[in-house]
C-alpha positions in Angstrom: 61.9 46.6 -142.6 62.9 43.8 -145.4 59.8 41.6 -146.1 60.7 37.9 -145.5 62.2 36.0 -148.5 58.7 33.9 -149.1 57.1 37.0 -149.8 59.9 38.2 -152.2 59.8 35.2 -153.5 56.6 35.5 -154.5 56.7 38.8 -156.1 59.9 37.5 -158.3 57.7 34.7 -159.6 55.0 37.5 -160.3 57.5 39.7 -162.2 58.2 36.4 -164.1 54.6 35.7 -165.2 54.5 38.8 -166.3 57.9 39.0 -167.7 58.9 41.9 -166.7 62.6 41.7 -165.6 63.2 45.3 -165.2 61.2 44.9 -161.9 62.6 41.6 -160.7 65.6 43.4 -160.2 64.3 46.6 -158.7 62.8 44.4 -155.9 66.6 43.0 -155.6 67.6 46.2 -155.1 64.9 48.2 -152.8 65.4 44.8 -150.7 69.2 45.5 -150.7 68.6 49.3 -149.8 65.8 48.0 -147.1 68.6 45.9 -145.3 70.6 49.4 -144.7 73.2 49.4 -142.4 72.7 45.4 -141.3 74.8 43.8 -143.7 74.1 40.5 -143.0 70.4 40.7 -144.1 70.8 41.0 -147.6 73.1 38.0 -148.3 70.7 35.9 -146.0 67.6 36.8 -148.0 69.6 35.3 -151.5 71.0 32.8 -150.0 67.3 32.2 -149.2 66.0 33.0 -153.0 68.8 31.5 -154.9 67.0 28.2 -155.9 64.3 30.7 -157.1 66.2 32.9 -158.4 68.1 29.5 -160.4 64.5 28.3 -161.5 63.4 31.5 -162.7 66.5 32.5 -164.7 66.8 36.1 -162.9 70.3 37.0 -162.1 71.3 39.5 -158.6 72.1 43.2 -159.6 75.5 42.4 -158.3 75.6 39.6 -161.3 74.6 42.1 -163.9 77.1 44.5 -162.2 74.9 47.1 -161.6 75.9 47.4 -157.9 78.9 49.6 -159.2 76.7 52.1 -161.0 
């Protein structure tokens, strides 16, 4: 079950007050892994965050390339 992007959105903007990156983009990521085998659900929920994610400075784990790890 992937929590709905107003509630990610508001963890992301928690990591950020706190700023602590390292977990802005380990919720990226468990969201990714949460979306499993519906591949649509994951770019839906950035398409959702970008303007956060924009605001916020926080780039996707696919940015930082750490989807090939």
């Amino acid at each position: 079950m992937v929590p709905e992007p107003k509630i990610i959105d508001a963890a992301l903007r928690a990591c950020r007050r706190l700023n602590d990156f390292a977990s802005t983009v380990r919720i990226l990521e468990v969201v990714k892994d949460k979306a499993g085998p519906h591949k649509e659900i994951y770019p839906y929920v950035i398409q959702e965050l970008r303007p956060t994610l924009n605001e916020l400075g926080i780039s996707t784990p696919e940015e930082l390339g750490l989807d090939k790890v």
